[in-house]
C-alpha positions as semicolon CSV with decimal commas, in nm:
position;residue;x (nm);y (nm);z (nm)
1;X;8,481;8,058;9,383
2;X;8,312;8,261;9,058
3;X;8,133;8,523;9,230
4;X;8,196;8,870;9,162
5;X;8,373;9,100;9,395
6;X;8,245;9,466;9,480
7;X;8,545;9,664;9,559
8;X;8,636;10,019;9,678
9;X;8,954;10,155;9,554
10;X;9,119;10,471;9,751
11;X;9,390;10,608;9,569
12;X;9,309;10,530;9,237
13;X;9,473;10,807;9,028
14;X;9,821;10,699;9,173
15;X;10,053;10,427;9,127
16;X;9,891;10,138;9,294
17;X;9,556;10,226;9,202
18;X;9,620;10,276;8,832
19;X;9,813;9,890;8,866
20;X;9,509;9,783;9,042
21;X;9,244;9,875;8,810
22;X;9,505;9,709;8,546
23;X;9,430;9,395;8,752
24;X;9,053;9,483;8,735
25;X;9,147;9,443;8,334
26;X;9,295;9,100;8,381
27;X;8,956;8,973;8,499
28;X;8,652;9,129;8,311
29;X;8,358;9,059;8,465
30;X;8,538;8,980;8,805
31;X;8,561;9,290;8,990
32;X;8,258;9,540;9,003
33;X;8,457;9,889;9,077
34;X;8,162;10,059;9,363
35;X;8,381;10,387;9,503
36;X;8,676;10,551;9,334
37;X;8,871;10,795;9,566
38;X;9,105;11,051;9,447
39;X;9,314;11,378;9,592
40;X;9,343;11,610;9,274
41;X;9,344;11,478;8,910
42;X;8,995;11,531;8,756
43;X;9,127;11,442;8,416
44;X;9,238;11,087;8,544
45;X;8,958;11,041;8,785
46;X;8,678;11,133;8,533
47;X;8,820;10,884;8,288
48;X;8,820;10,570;8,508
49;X;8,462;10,657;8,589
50;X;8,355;10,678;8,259
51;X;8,536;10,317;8,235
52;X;8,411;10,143;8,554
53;X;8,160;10,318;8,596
54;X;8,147;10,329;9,021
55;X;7,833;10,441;9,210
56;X;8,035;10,678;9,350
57;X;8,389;10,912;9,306
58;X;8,544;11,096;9,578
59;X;8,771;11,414;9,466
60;X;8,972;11,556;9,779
61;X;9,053;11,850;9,601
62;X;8,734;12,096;9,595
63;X;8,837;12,311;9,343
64;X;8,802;12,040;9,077
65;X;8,497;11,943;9,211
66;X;8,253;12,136;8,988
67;X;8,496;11,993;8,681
68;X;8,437;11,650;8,764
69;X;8,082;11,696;8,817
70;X;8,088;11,920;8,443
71;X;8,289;11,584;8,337
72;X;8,068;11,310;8,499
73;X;7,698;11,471;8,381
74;X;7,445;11,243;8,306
75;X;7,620;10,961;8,371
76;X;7,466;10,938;8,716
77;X;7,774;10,821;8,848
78;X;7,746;11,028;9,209
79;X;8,017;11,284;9,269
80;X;8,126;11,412;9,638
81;X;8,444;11,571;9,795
82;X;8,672;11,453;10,044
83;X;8,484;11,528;10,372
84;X;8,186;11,300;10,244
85;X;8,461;10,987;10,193
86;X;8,344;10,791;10,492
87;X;8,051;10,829;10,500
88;X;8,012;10,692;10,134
89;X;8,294;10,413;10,301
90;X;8,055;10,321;10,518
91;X;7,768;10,274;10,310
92;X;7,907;10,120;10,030
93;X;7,850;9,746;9,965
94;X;8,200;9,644;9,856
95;X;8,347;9,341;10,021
96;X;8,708;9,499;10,007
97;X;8,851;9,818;10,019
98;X;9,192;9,882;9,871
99;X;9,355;10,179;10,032
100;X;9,564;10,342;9,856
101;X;9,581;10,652;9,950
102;X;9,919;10,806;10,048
103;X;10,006;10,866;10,410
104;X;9,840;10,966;10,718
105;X;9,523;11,065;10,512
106;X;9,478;10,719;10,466
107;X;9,390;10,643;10,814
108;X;9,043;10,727;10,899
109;X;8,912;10,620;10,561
110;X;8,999;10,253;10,656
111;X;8,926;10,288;11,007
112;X;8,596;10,373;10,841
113;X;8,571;10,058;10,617
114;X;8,674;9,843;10,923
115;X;8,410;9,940;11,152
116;X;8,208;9,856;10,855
117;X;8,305;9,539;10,806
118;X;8,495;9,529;10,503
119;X;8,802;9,358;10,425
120;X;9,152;9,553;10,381
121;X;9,392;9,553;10,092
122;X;9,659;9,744;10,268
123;X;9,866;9,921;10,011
124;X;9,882;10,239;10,285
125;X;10,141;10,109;10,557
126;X;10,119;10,442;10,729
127;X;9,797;10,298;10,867
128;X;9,937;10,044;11,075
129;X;10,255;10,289;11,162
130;X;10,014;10,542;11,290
131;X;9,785;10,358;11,488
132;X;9,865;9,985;11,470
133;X;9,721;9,895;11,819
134;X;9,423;10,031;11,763
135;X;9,391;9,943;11,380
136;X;9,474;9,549;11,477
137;X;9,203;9,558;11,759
138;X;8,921;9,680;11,564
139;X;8,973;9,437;11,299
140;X;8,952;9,133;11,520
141;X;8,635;9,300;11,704
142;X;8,468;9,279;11,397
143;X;8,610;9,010;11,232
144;X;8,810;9,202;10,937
145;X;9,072;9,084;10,724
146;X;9,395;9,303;10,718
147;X;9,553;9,161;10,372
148;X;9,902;9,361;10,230
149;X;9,953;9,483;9,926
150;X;10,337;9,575;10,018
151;X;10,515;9,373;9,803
152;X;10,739;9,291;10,137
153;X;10,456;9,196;10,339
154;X;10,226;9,043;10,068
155;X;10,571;8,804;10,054
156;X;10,562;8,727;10,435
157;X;10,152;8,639;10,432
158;X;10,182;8,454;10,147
159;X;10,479;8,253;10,331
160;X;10,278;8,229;10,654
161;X;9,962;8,074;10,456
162;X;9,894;7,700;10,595
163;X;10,157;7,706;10,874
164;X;9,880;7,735;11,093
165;X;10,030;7,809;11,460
166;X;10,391;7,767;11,391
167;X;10,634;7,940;11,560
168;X;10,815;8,228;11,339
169;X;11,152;8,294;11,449
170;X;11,236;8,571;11,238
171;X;11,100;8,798;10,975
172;X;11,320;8,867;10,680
173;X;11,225;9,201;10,535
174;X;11,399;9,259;10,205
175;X;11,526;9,601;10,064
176;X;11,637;9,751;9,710
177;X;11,851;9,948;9,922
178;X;11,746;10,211;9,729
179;X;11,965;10,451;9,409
180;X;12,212;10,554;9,692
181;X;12,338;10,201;9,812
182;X;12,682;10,221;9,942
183;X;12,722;10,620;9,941
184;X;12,837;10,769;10,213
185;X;12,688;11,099;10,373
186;X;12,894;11,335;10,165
187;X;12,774;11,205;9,839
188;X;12,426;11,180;10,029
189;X;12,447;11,580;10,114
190;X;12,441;11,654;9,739
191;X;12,144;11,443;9,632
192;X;11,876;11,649;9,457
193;X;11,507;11,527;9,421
194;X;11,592;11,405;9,088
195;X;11,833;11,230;9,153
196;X;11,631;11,028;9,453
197;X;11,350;10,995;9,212
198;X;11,515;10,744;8,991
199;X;11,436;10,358;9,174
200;X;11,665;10,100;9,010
201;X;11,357;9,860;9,026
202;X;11,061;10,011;9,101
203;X;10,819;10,229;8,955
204;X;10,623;10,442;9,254
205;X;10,499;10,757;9,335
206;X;10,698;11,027;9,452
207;X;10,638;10,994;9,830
208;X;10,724;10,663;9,849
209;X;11,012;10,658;9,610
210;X;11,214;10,908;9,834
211;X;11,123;10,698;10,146
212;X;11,266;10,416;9,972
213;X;11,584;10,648;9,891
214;X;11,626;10,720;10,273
215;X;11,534;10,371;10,425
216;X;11,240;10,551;10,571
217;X;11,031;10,329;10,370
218;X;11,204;10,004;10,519
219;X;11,144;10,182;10,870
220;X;10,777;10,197;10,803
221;X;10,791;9,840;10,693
222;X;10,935;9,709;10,976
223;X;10,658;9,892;11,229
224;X;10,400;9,781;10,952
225;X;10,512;9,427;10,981
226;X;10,568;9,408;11,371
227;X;10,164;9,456;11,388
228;X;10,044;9,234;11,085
229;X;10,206;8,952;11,203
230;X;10,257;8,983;11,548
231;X;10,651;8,921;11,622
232;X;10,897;9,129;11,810
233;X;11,068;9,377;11,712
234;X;11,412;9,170;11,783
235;X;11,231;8,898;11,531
236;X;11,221;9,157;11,252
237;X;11,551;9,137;11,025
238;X;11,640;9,408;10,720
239;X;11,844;9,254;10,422
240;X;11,943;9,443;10,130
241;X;11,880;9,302;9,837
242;X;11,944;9,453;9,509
243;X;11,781;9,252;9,268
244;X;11,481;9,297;9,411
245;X;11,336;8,893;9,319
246;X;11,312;8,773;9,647
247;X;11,064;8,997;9,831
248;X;11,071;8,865;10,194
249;X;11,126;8,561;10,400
250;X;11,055;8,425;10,693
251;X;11,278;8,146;10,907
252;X;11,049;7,913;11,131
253;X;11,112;7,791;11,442
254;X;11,284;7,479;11,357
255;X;11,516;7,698;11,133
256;X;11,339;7,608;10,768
257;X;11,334;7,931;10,612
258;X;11,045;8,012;10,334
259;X;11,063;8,300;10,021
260;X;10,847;8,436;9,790
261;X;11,013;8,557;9,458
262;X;10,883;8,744;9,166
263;X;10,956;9,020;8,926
264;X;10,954;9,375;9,084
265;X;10,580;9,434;8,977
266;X;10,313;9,573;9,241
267;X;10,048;9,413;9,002
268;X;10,147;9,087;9,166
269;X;10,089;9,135;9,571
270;X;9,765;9,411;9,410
271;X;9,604;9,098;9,258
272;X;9,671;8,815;9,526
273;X;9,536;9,082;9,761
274;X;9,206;9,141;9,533
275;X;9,192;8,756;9,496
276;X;9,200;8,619;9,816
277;X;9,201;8,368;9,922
278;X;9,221;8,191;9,521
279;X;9,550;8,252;9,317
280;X;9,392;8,338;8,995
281;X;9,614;8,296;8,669
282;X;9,664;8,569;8,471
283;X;9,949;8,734;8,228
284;X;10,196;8,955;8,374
285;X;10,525;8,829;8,285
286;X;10,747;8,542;8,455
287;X;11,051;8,542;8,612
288;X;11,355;8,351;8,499
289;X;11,590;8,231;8,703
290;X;11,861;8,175;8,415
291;X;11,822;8,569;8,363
292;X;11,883;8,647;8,737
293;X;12,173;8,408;8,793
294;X;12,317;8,559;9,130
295;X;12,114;8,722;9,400
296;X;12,275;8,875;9,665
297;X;12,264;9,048;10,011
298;X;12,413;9,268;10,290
299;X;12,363;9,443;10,565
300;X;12,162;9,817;10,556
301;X;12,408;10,110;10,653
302;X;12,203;10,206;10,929
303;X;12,513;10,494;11,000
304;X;12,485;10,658;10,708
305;X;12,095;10,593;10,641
306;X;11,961;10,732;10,970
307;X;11,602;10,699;10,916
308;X;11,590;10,316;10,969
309;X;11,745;10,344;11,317
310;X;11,510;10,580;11,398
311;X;11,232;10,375;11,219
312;X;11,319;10,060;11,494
313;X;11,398;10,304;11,769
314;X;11,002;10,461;11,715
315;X;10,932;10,076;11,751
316;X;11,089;10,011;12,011
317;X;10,911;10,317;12,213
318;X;10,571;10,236;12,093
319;X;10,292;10,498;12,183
320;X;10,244;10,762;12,021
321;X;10,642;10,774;11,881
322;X;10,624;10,618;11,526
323;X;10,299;10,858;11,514
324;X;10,550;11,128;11,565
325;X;10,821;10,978;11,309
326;X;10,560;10,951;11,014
327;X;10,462;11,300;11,034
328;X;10,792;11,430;11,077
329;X;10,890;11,202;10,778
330;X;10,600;11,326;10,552
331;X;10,685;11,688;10,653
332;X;11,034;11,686;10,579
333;X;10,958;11,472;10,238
334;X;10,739;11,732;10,127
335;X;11,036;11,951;10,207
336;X;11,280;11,804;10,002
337;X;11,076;11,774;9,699
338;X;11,026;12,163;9,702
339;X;11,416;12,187;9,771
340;X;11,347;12,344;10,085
341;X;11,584;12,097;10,355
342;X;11,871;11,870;10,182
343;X;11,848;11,484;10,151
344;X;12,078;11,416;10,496
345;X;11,834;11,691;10,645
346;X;11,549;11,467;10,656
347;X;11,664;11,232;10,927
348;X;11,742;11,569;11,140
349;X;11,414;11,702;11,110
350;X;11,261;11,389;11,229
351;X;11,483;11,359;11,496
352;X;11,432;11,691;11,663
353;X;11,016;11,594;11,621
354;X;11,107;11,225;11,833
355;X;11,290;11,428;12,096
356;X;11,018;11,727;12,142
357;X;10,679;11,641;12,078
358;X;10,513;11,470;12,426
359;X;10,530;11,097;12,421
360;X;10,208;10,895;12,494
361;X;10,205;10,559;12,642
362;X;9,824;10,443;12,522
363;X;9,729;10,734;12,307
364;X;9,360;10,727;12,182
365;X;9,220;10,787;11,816
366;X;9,195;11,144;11,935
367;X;9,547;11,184;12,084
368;X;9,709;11,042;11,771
369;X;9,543;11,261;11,547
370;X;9,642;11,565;11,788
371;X;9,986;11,417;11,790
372;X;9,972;11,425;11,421
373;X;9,889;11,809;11,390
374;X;10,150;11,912;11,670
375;X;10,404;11,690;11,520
376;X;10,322;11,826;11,145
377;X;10,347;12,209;11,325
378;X;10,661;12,169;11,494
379;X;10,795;12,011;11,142
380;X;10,690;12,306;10,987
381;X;10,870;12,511;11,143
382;X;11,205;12,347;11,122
383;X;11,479;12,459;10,895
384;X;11,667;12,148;10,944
């Protein structure tokens, strides 16, 4: 299969979308870049234009607007804001869409490319979190691929790939646990955005890397992976482990038990996601096993690292509840960045959210983004 792929890429200023176009490198002549979608760097955003040279770029930001336009003249690479993003989803002729984007702004973008019948590369979990029912509907109405990017999930598809119909007993998610593995909550009640920013393995953007810091991020993975791959809850499984090699597993039903293993490098599950379904070669570096001798695991201190519990109790509830925990969550993240709540005040904040806001059975589209803005209000308004 030599054909070139049209892609969309949302998100492409950040961390997976600067690692994707680096996969776009790998290939020349494989990948023809359509849409580029970015929040607020003009700089960045101008210059991958000027690269790829996309039909379109999307700047969420409208202040920089004009700038990019100044930036992009004569090129007549089209520039739009934010509001026009679907739309220019929607008409695009890309055969995937990675999305990228960070959080719940990510969701009606690929609802967007879904109804139009494009392919997912799902590197925005809070997607599926948000509105998994609904998400995992539409794309079997019309016949969509839903493929992760996650290096945890990316693991479990690629393990699932030619077993057909068996039966999975249990999903194996795997976790870093994270800079703070093994403190307890008075260390935790000092931690400073700095010091939450520093991953011992990966390199991500802010968001994320304080998620990972909490266990939020392992939360969201959990809900994520409940809908991709259709198990219960009670078949999902976190294991903490440090090195960070293997990147999930998953035990079948007559106990065999399958892994994929790799560096810690998102260009890996970014370019078997833009590939798919060939494994394309290419030159990243390769692990060694001689250089990773022992790899270990344990349990995650679900105690001291609230937000997981409340991750698989949001699960458990369905509805409209893990709508409710991701909004808290990207409330009081936002929060602790601007040193407004402490670290062990995050799981509090979203707490108070699960308990108040109105819980929904079968929300809609509509009630889920009205669940969003009461949930984000409330949030706003919390101290702790």
């Amino acid at each position: 299969m030599n054909y070139k792929k049209t892609i969309c890429l949302l998100g492409s200023t950040g961390s997976i979308g600067t690692q994707a176009l680096a996969v776009v490198d790998e290939h020349p002549g494989r990948f023809d870049v359509d849409l580029l979608a970015a929040g607020s760097n003009v700089d960045l955003l101008a210059r991958q234009a000027l690269k790829y040279k996309p039909r379109v770029v999307v700047l969420g930001k409208r202040e920089g607007l004009s700038e990019l336009a100044h930036l992009l003249r004569n090129t007549g690479i089209k520039v739009v804001g934010g509001e026009e993003l679907e739309e220019e989803i929607r008409f695009s002729k890309a055969e995937i869409v990675l999305t990228a984007m960070v959080g719940f702004a990510g969701l009606l973008p690929t609802i967007a490319a879904i109804e139009s019948g494009k392919n997912i590369a799902l590197a925005n979990k809070e997607t599926l979190v948000v509105a998994g029912s609904l998400i995992t509907q539409l794309a079997q109405k019309k016949g969509v691929q839903i493929i992760p990017v996650d290096s945890e999930h990316s693991a479990i598809y690629q393990c699932l790939v030619g077993e057909g119909g068996q039966v999975v007993e249990k999903i194996m998610l795997t976790a870093s646990g994270g800079p703070f593995r093994g403190k307890d909550q008075a260390f935790l009640s000092t931690v400073t955005p700095q010091m939450a920013l520093k991953h011992p393995n990966w390199i991500m953007g802010a968001k994320i890397t304080i998620d990972s810091a909490s266990l939020m991020n392992k939360g969201l993975e959990v809900i994520e992976a409940y809908w991709l791959f259709g198990v219960s809850a009670s078949s999902i499984e976190v294991l903490v482990h440090p090195q960070s090699i293997i990147h999930s597993m998953v035990q079948f039903g007559d106990g065999s038990i399958k892994a994929q293993l790799g560096l810690p490098d998102m260009k890996l599950p970014i370019h078997y996601a833009l590939h798919y379904p060939e494994r394309m070669t290419n030159a990243f570096p390769r692990f060694d096993f001689l250089r990773y001798p022992t790899l270990s695991f344990e349990s995650p201190d679900i105690k001291t690292f609230r937000n997981l519990a409340l991750a698989f109790e949001a699960l458990e509830k369905g509805g409209n509840m893990p709508c409710i925990l991701n909004a808290a969550n990207e409330v009081a993240v936002a929060k602790f960045l601007e040193g407004k709540i402490g670290f062990t005040e995050m799981s509090n904040l979203i707490e108070r959210c699960m308990e108040n806001i109105p819980y929904l059975a079968e929300p809609s589209l509509e009630a889920l983004l009205e669940t969003d803005r009461e949930t984000r209000q409330l949030a706003g308004q919390t101290k702790h």
